[in-house]
C-alpha positions in Angstrom: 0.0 0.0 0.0 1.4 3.2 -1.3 2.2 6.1 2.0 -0.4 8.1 1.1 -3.1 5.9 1.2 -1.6 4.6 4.6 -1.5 8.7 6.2 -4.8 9.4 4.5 -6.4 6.5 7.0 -6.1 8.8 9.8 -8.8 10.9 10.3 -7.9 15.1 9.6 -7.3 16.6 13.5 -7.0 14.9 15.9 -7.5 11.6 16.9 -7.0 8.4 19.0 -5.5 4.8 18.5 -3.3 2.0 19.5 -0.2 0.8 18.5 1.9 -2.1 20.3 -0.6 -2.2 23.3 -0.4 1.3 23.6 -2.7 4.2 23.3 -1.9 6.8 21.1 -3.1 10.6 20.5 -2.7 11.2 16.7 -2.7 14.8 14.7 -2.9 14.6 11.1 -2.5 18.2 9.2 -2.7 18.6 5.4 -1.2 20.7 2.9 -0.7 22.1 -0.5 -4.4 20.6 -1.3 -3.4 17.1 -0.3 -0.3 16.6 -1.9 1.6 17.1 2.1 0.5 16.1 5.2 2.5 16.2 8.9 1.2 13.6 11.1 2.3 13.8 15.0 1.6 11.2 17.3 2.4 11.0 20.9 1.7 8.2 23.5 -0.8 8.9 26.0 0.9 8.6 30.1 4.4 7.0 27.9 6.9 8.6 26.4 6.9 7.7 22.6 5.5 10.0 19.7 6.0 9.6 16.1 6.7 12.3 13.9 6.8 12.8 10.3 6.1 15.0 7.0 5.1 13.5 3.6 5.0 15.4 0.2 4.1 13.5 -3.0 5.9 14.9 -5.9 6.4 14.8 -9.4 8.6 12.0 -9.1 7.4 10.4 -6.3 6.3 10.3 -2.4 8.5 11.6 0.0 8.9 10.3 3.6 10.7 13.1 6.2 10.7 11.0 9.3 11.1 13.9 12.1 14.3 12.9 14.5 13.6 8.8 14.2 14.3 5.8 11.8 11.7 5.7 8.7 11.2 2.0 9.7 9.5 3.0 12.7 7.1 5.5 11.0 6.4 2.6 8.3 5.3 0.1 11.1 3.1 2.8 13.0 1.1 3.7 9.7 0.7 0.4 8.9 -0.2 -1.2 12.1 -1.7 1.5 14.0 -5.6 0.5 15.1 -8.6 3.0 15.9 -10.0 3.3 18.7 -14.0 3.5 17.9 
């Protein structure tokens, strides 16, 4: 599944899920009429976030993992659950 389809999963604002057992609040911002989108999420009572900024361009999508391997922003997006 292509990164953009992943990010465009989680809901616009804010939000909430889980990921490896733990709860997660999650902001999604878009930009540039969906072509980039910054996604912050940050564990709630822990200590982990995830950070990132995506762009799709001419040539491609572009991943910017903020301070953090790109694995780990892979394995969020792909695995992260919502809470209903």
């Amino acid at each position: 599944m292509k990164l953009k389809s992943l990010i465009s999963l989680i809901p616009e604002g804010y939000s909430e899920g889980s990921y490896n057992g733990r709860k997660y609040g999650i902001t999604r911002t878009g930009f540039n009429a969906g072509k980039s989108f910054k996604v912050y999420a940050e564990e709630l009572g822990g200590t982990d976030f995830i950070s990132l900024n995506f762009y799709e361009t001419k040539s491609g999508e572009l991943l910017k993992p903020c301070e953090m391997p790109e694995a780990k922003v892979i394995a969020f997006l792909k695995e992260v659950k919502w809470n209903d």
